[in-house]
C-alpha beads as a LAMMPS data file, in Angstrom:
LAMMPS data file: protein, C-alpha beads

233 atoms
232 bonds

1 atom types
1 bond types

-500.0 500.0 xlo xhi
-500.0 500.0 ylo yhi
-500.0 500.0 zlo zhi

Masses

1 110.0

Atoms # bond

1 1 1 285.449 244.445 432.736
2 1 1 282.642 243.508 435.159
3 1 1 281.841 240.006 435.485
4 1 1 277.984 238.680 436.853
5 1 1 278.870 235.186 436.382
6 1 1 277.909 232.059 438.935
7 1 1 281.559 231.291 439.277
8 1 1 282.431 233.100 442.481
9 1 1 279.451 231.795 444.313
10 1 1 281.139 227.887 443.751
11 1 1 284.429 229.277 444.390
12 1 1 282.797 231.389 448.163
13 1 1 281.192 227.615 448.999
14 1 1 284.187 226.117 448.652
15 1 1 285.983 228.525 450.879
16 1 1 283.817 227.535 453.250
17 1 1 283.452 223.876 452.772
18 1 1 287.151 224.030 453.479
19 1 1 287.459 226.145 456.283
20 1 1 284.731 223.602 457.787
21 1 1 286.655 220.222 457.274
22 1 1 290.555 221.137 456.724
23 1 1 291.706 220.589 460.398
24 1 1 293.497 223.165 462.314
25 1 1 296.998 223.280 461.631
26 1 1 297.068 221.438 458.308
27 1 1 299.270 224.083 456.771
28 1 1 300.718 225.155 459.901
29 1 1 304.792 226.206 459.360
30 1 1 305.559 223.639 462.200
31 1 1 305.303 220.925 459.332
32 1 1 308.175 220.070 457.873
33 1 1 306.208 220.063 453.849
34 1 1 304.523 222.996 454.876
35 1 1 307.658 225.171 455.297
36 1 1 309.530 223.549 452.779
37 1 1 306.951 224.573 450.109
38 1 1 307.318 227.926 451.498
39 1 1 310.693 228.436 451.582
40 1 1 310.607 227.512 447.626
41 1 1 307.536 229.694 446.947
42 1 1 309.323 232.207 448.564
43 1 1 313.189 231.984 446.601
44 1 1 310.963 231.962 443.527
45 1 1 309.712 234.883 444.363
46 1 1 312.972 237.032 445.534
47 1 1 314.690 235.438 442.673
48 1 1 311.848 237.145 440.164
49 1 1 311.218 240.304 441.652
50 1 1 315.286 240.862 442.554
51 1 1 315.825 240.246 438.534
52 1 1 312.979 243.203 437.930
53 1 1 315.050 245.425 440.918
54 1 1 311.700 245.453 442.758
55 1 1 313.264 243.647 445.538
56 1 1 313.654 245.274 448.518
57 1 1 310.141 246.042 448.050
58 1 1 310.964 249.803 449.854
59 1 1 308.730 252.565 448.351
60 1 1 306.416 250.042 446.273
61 1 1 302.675 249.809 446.484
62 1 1 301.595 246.619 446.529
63 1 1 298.267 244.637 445.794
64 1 1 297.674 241.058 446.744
65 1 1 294.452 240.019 444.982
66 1 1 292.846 237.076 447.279
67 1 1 294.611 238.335 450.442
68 1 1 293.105 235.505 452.609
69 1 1 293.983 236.046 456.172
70 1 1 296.989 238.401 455.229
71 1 1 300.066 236.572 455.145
72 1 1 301.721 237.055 451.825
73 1 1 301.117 240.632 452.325
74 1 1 303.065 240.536 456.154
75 1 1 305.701 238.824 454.199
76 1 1 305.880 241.803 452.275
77 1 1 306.634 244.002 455.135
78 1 1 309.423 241.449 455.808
79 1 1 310.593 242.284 452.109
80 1 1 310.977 246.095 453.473
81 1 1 307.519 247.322 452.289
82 1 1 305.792 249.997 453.825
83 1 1 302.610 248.421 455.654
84 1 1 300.718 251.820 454.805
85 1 1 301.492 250.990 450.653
86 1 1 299.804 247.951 451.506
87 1 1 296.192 246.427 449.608
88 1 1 294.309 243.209 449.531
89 1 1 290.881 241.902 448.671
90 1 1 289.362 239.069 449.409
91 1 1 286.125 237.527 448.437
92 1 1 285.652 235.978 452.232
93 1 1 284.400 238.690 454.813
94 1 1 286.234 236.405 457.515
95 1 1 288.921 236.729 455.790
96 1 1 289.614 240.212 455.075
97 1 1 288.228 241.140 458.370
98 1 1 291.095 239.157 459.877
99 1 1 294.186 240.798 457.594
100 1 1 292.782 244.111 458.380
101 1 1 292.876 243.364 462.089
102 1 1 296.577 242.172 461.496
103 1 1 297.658 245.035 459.097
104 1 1 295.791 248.088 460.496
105 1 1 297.925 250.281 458.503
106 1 1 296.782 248.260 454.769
107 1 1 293.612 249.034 453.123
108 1 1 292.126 245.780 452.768
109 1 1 288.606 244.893 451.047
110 1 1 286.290 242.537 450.729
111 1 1 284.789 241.576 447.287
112 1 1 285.066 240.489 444.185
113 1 1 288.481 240.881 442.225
114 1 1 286.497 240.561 439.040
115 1 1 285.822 244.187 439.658
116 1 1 288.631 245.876 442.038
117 1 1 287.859 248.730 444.258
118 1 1 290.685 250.653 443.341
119 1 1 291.596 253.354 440.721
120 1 1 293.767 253.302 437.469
121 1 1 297.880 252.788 437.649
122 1 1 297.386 252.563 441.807
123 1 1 300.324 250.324 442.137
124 1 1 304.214 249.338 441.151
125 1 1 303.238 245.650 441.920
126 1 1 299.789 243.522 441.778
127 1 1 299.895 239.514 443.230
128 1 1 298.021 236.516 443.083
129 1 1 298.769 233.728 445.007
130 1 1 296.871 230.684 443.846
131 1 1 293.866 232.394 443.063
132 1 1 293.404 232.062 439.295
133 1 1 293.306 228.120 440.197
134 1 1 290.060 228.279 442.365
135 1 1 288.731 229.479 439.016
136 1 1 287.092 227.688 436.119
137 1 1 284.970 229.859 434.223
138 1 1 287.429 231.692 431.489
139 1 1 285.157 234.576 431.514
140 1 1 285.741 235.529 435.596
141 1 1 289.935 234.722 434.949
142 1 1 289.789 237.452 431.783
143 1 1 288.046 239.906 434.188
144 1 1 290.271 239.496 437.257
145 1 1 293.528 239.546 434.855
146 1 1 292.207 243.098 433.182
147 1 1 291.341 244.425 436.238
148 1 1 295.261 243.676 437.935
149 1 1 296.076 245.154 435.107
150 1 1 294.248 248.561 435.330
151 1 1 295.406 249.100 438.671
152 1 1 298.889 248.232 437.752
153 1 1 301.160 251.390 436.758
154 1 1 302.763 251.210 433.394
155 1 1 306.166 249.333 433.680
156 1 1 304.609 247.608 437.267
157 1 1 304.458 243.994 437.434
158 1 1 302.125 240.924 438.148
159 1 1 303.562 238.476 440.298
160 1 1 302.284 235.531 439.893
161 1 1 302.137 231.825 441.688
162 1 1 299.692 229.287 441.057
163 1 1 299.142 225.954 439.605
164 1 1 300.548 224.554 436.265
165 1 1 299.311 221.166 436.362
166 1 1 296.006 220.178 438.015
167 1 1 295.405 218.225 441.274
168 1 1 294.113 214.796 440.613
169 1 1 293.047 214.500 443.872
170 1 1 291.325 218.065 444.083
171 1 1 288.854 218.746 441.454
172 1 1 288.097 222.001 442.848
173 1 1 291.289 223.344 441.388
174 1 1 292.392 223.599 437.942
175 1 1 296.382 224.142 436.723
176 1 1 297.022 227.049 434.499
177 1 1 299.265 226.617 431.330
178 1 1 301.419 228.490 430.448
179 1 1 299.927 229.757 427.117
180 1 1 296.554 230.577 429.018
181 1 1 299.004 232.998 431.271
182 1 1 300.043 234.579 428.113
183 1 1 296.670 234.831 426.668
184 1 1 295.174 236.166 430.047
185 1 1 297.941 238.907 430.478
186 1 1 298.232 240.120 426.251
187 1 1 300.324 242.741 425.088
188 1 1 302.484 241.988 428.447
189 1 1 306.733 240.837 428.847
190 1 1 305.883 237.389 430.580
191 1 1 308.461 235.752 432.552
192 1 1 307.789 232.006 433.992
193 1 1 309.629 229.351 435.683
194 1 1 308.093 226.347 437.349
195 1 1 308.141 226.232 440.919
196 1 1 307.562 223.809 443.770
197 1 1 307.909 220.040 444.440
198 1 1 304.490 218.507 444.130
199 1 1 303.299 218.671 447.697
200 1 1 303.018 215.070 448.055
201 1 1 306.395 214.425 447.468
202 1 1 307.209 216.940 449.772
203 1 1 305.075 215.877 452.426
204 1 1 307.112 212.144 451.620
205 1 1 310.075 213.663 452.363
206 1 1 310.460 216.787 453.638
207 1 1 310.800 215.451 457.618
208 1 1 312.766 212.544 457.012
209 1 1 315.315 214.221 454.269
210 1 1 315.250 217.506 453.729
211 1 1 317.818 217.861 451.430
212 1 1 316.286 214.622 448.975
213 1 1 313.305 216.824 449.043
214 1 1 316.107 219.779 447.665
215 1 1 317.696 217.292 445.619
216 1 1 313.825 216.423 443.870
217 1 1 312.887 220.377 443.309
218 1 1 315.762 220.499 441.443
219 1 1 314.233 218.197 438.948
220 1 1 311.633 220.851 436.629
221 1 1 309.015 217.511 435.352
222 1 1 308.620 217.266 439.316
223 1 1 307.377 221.013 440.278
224 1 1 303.403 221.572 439.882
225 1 1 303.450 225.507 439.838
226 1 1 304.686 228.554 438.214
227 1 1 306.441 231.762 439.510
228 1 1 306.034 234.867 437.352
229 1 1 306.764 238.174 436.527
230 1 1 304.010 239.677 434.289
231 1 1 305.620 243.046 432.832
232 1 1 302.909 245.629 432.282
233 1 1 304.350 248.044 428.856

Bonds

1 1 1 2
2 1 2 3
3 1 3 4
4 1 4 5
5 1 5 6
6 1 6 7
7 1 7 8
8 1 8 9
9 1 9 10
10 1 10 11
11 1 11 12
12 1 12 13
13 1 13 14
14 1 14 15
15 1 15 16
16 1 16 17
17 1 17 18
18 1 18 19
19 1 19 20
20 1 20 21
21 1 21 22
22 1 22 23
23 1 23 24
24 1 24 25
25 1 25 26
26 1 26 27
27 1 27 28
28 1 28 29
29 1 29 30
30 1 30 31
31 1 31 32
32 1 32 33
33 1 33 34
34 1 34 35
35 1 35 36
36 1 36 37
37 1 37 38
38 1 38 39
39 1 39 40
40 1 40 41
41 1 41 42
42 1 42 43
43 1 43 44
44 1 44 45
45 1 45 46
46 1 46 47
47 1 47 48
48 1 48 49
49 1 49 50
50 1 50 51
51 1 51 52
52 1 52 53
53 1 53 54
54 1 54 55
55 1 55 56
56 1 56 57
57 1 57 58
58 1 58 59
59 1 59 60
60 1 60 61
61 1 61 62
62 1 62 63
63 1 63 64
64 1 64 65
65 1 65 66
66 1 66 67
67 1 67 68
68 1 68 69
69 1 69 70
70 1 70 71
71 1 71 72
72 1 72 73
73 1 73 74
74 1 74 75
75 1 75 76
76 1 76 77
77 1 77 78
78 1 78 79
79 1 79 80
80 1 80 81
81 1 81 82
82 1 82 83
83 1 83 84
84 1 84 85
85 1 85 86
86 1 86 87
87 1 87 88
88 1 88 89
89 1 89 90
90 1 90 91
91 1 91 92
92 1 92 93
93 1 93 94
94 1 94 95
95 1 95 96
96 1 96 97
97 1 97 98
98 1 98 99
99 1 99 100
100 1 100 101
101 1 101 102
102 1 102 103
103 1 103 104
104 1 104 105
105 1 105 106
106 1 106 107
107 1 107 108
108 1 108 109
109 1 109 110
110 1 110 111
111 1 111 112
112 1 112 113
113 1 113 114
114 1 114 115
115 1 115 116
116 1 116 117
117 1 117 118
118 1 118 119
119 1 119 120
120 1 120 121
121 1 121 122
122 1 122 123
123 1 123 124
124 1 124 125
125 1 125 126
126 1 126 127
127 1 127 128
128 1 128 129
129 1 129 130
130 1 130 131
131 1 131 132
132 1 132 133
133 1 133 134
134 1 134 135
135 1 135 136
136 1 136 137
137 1 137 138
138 1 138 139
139 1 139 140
140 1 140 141
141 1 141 142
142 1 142 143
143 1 143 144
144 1 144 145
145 1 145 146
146 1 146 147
147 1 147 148
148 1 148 149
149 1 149 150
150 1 150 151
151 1 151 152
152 1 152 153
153 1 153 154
154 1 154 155
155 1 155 156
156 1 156 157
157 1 157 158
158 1 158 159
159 1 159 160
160 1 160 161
161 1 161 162
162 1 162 163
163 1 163 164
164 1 164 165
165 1 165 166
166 1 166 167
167 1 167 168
168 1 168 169
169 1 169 170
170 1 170 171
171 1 171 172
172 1 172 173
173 1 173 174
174 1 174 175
175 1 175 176
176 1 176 177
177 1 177 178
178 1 178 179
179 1 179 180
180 1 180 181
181 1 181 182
182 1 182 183
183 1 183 184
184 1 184 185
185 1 185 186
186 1 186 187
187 1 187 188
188 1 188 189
189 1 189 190
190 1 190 191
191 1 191 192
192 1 192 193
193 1 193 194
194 1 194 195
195 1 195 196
196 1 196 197
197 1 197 198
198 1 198 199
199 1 199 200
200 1 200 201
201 1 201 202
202 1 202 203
203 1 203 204
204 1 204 205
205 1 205 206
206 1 206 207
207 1 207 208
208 1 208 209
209 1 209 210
210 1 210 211
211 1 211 212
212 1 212 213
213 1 213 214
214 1 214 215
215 1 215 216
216 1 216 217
217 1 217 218
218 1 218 219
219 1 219 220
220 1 220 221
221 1 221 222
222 1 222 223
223 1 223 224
224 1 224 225
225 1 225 226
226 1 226 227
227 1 227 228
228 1 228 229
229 1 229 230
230 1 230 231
231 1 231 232
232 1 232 233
């Protein structure tokens, strides 16, 4: 499905707007909030794809749709995937040309994911990392989700992370439900758990105690996203 909508040229502006005033090192790993919401986007993630037996990720090819700068797909080589069975897109040129210069081995593009550059049943595993909340027009979300799952092989998987509730202090982001997931993804085995302290209570806590922080994300009415496993029949 192609898609000639005006979404993605609000969605490019506010990549930029962002890379203009979000100071260096906001979401630098030498935060305390910063790596704690990693470290739980990241046990979501093991915990998903481990229960699927796609993790190690040896042997799989692997598509991150809205790459940025390349580091969920370098956490894949941590995850034992071949940096060669690597792929990413990204709508920012910046951006992908700065995850090809880190993965040299990856084929990373720059472009739309409304219309990937890819052919049928390329890959075991496709992955979005809060991309589909960037977007509001339903139209550009129905095109990006049929086109993960062209390139996805039969039996591959989506996995997904993103927003479940919205941001009330970021109205350039939008949660997705749960039932939109379903609707976006039809004909699919969905599997979703929520995921993630809501940031500000992790950036409340997280340096001063840790383990409160721990003690709060294990509390579901306080996470803000979803992990999940979207099972291609």
């Amino acid at each position: 499905m192609s898609y000639t909508g005006a979404d993605t040229a609000r969605i490019a502006a506010e990549y930029q707007r962002r890379a203009r005033e979000i100071p260096a090192g906001q979401y630098s790993m030498a935060r305390p909030a910063i790596l704690l919401m990693h470290q739980q986007t990241i046990r979501a993630c093991i915990r998903l794809l481990a229960r699927a037996r796609m993790f190690p990720m040896e042997g799989l090819r692997i598509a991150d749709i809205g790459c940025g700068y390349g580091g969920w797909l370098l956490e894949f080589v941590q995850w034992r995937a071949d940096a060669s069975h690597l792929a990413g897109i990204d709508l920012m040129p910046e951006r992908a040309d700065f995850a090809r210069h880190r993965l040299p081995g990856a084929d990373i593009r720059c472009g739309n994911a409304a219309r990937l550059p890819w052919a049928d049943q390329s890959f075991d595993v496709v992955t979005q990392f809060l991309v589909f909340a960037n977007m509001f027009d339903p139209a550009l979300k129905r095109a990006v989700a049929g086109e993960m799952l062209r390139v996805l092989k039969p039996g591959g998987c989506v996995l997904w992370f993103d927003l479940r509730v919205d941001n009330p202090k970021n109205k350039e982001v939008r949660g997705v439900r749960a039932a939109e997931i379903r609707a976006l993804f039809p004909n699919c085995k969905i599997e979703l758990e929520s995921a993630l302290l809501a940031p500000p209570l992790s950036r409340m806590f997280a340096a001063r105690a840790w383990p409160l922080a721990e003690a709060l994300h294990a509390i579901p009415f306080l996470r803000t996203h979803y992990a999940g496993l979207i099972r291609k029949q």
